[in-house]
N, CA, C and O atoms as a GROMACS GRO file, in nm:
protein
  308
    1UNK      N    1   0.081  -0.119   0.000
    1UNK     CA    2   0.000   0.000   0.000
    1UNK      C    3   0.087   0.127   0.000
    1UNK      O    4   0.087   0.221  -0.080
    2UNK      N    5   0.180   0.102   0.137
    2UNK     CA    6   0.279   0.252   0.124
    2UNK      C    7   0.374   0.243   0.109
    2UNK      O    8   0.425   0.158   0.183
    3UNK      N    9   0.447   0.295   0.038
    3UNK     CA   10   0.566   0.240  -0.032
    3UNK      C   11   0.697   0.358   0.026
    3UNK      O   12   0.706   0.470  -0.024
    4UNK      N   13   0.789   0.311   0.133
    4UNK     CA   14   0.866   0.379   0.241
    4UNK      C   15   0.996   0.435   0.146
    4UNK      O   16   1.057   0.535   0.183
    5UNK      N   17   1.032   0.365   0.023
    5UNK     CA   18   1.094   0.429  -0.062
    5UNK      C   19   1.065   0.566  -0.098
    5UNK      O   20   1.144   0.660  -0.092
    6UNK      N   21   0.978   0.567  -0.126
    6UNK     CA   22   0.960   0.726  -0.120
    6UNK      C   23   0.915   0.894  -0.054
    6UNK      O   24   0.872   1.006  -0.083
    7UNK      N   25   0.962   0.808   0.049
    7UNK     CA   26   1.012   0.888   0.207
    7UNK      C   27   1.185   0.910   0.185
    7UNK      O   28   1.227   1.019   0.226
    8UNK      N   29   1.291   0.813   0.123
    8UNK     CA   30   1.431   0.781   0.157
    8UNK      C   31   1.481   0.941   0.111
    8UNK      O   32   1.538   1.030   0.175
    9UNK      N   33   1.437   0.935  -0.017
    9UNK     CA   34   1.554   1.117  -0.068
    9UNK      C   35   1.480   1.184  -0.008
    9UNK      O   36   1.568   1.267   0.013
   10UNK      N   37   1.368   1.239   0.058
   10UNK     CA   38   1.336   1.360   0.129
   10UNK      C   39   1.432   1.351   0.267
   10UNK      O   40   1.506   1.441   0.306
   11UNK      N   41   1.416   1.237   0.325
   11UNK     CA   42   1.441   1.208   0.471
   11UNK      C   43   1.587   1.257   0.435
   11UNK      O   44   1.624   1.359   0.494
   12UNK      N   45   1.713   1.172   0.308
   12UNK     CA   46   1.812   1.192   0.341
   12UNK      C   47   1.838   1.327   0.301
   12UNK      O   48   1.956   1.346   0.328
   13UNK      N   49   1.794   1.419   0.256
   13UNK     CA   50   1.818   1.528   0.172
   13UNK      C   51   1.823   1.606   0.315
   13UNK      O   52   1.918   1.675   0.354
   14UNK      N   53   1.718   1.584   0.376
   14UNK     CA   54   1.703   1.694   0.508
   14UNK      C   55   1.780   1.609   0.603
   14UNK      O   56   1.771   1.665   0.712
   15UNK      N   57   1.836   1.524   0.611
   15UNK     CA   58   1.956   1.483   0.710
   15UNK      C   59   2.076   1.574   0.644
   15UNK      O   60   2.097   1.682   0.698
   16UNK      N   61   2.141   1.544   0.549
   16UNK     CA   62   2.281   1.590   0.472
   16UNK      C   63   2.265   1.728   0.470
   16UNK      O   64   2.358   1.772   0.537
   17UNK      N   65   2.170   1.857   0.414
   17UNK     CA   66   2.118   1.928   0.365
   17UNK      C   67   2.101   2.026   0.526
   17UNK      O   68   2.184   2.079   0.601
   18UNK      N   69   1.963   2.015   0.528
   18UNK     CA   70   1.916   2.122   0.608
   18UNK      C   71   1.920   2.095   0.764
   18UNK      O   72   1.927   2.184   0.848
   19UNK      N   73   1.915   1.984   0.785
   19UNK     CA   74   1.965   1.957   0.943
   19UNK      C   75   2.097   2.044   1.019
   19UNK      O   76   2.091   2.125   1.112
   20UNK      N   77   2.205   1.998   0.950
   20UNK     CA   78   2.348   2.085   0.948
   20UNK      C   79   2.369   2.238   0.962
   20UNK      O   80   2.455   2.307   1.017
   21UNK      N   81   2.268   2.262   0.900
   21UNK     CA   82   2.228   2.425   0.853
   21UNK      C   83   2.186   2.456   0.920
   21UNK      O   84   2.215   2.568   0.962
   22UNK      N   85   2.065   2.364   0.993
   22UNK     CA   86   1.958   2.464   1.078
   22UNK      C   87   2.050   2.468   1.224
   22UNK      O   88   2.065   2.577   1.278
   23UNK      N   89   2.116   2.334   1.289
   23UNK     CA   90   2.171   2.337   1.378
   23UNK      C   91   2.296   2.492   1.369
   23UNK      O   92   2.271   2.605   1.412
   24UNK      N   93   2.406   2.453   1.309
   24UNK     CA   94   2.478   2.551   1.288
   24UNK      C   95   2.458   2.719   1.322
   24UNK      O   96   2.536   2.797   1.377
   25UNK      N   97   2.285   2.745   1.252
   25UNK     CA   98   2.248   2.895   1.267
   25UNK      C   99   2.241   2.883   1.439
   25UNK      O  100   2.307   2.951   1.518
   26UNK      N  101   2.151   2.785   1.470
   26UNK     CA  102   2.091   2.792   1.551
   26UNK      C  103   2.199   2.817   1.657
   26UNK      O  104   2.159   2.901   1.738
   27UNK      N  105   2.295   2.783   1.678
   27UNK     CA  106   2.424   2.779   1.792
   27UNK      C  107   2.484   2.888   1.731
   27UNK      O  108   2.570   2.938   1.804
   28UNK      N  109   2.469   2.953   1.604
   28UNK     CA  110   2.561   3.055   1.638
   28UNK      C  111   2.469   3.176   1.645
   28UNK      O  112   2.532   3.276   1.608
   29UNK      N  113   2.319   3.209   1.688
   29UNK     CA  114   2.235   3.281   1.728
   29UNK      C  115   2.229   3.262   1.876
   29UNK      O  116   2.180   3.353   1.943
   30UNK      N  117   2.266   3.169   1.926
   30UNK     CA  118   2.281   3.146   2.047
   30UNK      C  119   2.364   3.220   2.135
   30UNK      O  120   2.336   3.294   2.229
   31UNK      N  121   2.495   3.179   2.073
   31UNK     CA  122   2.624   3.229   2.080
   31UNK      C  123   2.646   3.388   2.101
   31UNK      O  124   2.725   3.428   2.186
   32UNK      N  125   2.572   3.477   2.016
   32UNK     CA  126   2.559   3.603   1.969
   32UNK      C  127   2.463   3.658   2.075
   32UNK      O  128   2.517   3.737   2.152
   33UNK      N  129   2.349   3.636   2.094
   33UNK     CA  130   2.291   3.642   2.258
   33UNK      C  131   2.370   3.637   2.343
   33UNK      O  132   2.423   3.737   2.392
   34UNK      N  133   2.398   3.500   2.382
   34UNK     CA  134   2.496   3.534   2.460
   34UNK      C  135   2.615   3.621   2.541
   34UNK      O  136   2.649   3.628   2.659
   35UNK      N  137   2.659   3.682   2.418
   35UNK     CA  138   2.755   3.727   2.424
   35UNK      C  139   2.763   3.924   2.491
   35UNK      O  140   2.854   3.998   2.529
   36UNK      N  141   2.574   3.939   2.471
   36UNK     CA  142   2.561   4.080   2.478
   36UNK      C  143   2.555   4.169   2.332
   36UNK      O  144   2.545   4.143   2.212
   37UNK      N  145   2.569   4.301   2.426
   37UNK     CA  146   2.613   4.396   2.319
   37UNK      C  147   2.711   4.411   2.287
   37UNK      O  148   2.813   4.385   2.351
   38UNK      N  149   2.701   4.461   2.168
   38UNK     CA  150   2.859   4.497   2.102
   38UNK      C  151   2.843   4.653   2.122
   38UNK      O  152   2.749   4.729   2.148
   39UNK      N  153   3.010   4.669   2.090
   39UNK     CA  154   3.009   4.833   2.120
   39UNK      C  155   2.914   4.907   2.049
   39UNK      O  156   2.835   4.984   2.102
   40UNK      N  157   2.923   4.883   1.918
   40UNK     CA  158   2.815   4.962   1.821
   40UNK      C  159   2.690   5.016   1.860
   40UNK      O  160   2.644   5.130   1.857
   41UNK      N  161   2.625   4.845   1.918
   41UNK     CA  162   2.489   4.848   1.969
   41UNK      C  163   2.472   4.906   2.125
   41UNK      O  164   2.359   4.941   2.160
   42UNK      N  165   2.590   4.915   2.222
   42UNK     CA  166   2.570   4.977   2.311
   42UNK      C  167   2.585   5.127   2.318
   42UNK      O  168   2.549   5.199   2.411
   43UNK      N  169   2.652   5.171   2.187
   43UNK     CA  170   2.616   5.331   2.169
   43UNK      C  171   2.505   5.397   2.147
   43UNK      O  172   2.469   5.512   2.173
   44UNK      N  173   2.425   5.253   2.062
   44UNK     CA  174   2.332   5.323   1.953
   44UNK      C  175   2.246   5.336   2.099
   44UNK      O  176   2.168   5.430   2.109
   45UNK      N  177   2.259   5.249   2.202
   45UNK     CA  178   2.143   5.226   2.345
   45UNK      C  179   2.149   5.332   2.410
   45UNK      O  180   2.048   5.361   2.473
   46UNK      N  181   2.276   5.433   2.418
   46UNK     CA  182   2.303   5.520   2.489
   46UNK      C  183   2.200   5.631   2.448
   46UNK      O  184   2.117   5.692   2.516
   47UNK      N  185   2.229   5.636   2.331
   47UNK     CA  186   2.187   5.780   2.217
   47UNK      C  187   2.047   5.775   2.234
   47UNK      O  188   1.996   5.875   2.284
   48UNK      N  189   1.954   5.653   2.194
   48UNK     CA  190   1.858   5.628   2.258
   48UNK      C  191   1.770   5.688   2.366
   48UNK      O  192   1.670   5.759   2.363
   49UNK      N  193   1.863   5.618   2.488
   49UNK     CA  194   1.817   5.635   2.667
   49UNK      C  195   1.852   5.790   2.659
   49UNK      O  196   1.799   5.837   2.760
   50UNK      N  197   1.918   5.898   2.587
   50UNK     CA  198   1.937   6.047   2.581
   50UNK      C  199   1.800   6.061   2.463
   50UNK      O  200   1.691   6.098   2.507
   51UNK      N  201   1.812   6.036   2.347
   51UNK     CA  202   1.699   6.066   2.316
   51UNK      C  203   1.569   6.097   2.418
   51UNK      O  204   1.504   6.200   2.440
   52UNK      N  205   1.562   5.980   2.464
   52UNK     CA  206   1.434   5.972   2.543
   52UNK      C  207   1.433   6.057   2.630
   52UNK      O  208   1.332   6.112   2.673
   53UNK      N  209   1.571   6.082   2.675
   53UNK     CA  210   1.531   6.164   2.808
   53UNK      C  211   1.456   6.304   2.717
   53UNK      O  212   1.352   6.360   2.750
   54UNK      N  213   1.531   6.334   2.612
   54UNK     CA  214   1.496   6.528   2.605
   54UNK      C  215   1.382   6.528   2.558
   54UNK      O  216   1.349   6.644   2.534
   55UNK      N  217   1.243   6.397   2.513
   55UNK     CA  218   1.166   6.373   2.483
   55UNK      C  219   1.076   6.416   2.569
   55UNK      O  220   0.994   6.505   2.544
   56UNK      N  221   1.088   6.343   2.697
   56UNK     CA  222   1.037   6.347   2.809
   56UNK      C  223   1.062   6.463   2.886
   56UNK      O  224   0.975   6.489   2.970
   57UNK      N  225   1.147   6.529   2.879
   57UNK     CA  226   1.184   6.720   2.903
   57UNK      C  227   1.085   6.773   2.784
   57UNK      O  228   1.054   6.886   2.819
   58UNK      N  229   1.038   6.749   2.690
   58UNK     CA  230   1.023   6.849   2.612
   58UNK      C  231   0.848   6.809   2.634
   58UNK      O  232   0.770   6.904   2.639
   59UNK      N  233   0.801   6.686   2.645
   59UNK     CA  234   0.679   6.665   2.700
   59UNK      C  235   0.627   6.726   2.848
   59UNK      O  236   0.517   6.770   2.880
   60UNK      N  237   0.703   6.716   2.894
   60UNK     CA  238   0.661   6.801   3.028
   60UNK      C  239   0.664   6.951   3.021
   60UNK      O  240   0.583   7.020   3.082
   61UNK      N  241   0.732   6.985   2.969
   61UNK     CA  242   0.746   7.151   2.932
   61UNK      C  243   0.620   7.176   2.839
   61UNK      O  244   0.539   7.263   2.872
   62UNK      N  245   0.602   7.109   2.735
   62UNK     CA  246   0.458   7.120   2.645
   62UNK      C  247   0.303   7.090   2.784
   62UNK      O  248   0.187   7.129   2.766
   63UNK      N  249   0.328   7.052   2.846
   63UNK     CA  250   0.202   7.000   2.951
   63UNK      C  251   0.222   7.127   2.974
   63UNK      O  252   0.173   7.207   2.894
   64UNK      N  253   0.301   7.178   3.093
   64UNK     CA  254   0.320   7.235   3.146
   64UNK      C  255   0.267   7.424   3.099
   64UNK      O  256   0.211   7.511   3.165
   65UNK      N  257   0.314   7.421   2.972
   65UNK     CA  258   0.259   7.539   2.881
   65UNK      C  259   0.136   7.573   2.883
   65UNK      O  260   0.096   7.686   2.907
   66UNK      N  261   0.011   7.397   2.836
   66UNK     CA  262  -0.093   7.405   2.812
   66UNK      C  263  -0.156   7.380   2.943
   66UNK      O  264  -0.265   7.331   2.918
   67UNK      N  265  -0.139   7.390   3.087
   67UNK     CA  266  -0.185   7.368   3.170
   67UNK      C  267  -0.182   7.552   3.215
   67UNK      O  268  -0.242   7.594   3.313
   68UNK      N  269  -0.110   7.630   3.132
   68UNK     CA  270  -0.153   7.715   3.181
   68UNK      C  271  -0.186   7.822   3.090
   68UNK      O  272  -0.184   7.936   3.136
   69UNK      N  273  -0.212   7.806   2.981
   69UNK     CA  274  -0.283   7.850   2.892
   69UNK      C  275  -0.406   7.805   2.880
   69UNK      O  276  -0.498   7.885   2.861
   70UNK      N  277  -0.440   7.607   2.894
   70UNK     CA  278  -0.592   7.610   2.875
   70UNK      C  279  -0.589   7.450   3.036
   70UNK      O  280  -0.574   7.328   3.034
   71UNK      N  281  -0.608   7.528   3.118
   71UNK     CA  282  -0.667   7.380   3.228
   71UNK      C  283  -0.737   7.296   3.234
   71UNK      O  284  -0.742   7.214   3.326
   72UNK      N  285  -0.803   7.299   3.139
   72UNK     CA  286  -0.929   7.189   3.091
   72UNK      C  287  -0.882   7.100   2.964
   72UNK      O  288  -0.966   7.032   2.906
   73UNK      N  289  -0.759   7.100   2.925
   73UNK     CA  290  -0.695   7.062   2.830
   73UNK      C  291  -0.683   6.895   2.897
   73UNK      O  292  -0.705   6.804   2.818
   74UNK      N  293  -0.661   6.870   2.995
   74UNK     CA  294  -0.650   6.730   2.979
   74UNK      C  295  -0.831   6.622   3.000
   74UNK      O  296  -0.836   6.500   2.983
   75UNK      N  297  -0.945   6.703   3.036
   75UNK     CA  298  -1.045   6.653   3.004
   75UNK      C  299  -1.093   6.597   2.889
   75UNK      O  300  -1.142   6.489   2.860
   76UNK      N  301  -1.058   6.734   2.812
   76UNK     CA  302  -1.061   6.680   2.652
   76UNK      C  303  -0.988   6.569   2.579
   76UNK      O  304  -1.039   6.501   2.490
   77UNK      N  305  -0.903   6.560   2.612
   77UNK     CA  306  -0.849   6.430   2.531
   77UNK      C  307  -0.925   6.291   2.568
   77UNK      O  308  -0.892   6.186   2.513
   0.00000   0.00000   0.00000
């Protein structure tokens, strides 16, 4: 009825083939986690966490404006 021969080249194709491959990425994504940040990426984190801050200065200063120009400004939203 089922004929297991033609299971053999898929099965071995993805043994030889993509097994090797997938393991390989997989440990060296591992590896790379592991390992942290790199300098690059811990600058770009810095620039970031400063971004944010003058974001958050410049949001409070905007509240701060319209809280006293219009006080009913945060009902409305």
């Amino acid at each position: 009825m089922f004929d297991a021969e033609i299971l053999v080249a898929p099965v071995v194709l993805f043994l030889i083939v993509v097994a090797p491959l997938w393991l390989i990425l997989h440990y060296k994504s591992k590896k790379q986690l592991s390992q942290g940040l790199s300098e690059h990426e811990h600058r770009q984190l810095l620039e970031l966490a400063h971004k944010t801050e003058k974001m958050a200065e410049r949001v409070e200063t905007l509240e701060a404006l319209l809280d006293q120009e219009s006080p009913e400004w945060r009902r409305k939203v």
